[in-house]
Each structure stands twice: as structure tokens, then as C-alpha cells.
C-alpha positions as CSV (number, residue, x, y, z in Angstrom):
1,X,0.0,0.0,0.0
2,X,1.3,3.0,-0.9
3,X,-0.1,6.6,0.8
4,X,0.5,9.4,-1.5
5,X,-0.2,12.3,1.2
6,X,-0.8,12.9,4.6
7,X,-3.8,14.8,5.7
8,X,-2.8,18.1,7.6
9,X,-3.2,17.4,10.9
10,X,-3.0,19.8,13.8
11,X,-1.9,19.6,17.3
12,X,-4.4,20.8,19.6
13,X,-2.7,23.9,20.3
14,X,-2.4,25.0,16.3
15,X,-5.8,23.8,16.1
16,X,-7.1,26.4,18.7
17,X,-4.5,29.3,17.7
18,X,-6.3,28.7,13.5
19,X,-9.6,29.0,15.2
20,X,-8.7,31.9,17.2
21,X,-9.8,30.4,20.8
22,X,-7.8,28.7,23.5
23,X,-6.1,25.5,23.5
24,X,-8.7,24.9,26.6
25,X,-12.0,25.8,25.2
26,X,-11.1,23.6,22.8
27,X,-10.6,20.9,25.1
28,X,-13.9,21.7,26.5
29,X,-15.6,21.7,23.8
30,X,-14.0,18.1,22.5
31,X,-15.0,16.6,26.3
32,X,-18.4,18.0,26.6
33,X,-19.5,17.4,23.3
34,X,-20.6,20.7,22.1
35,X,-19.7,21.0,18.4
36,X,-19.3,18.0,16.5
37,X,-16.0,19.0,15.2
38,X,-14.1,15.4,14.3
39,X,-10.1,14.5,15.8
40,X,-8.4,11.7,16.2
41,X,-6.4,10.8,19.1
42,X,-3.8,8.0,18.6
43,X,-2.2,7.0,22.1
44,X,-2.1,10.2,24.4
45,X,-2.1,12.4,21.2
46,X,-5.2,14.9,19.7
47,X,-5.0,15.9,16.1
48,X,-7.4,17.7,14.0
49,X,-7.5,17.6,10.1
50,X,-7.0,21.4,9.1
51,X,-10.1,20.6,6.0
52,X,-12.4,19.4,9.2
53,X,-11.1,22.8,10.6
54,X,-12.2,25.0,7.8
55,X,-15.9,23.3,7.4
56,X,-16.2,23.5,11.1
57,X,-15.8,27.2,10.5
58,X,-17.7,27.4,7.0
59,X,-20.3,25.8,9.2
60,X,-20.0,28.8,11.8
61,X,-20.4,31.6,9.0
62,X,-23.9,33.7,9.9
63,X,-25.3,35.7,6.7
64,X,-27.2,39.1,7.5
65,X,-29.6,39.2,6.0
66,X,-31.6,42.6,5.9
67,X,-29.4,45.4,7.6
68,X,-32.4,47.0,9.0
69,X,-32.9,44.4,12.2
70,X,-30.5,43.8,15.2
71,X,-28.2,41.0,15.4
72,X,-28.3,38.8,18.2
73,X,-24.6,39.1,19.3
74,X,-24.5,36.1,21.5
């Protein structure tokens, strides 16, 4: 078998830094469940793919959609 690439993967810590939160909320978000935003973990060690990454965030994206209302900001 031959692998032609390696998916990107990131280190929890990158991971967090591309999202822009902390290494810890996203630990706490992997533990408690509260996106479902994939990783693997092989022995002691959390990776995320960096395309799961980017449709996690595509996912995120909010479109306004008539400027005259108020946003909920929360």
C-alpha cells in the first residue's frame, strides 16, 4: 500500500490558535460534546484535520440578511 499524502493534521494547540480560541476551550468543547468538530487521538495524542477545521468554521459563518434588524450578538 502506498499513501501518496498525509492529511494536515494539527496539534491541539495549532488547532485552537487557527480557530482563534484557546487550547482549553477547545478541550472543552471536544469533552463535553458541544460541536461535533471530528479529531483523532492515537495514544495520548489529539489531532485535528485542518479541511475538518475549515468546514467547522464554514459551518460557523452567519449571513445578514436585511441590515435594518439587530443581530443577536450572543
Amino acid at each position: 500500500m502506498q499513501i501518496s499524502s498525509k492529511p494536515d493534521l494539527l496539534s491541539n494547540t495549532d488547532a485552537a490558535n487557527f480557530l482563534g480560541i484557546t487550547p482549553g476551550t477547545l478541550e472543552v468543547w471536544r469533552c463535553t460534546k458541544r460541536y461535533d468538530l471530528p479529531f483523532y487521538k492515537v495514544g495520548g495524542k489529539v489531532r485535528y484535520n485542518i479541511e475538518d477545521l475549515l468546514a467547522f468554521l464554514e459551518s460557523r459563518k452567519v449571513h445578514v440578511r436585511s441590515a435594518g434588524k439587530a443581530l443577536a450578538c450572543r
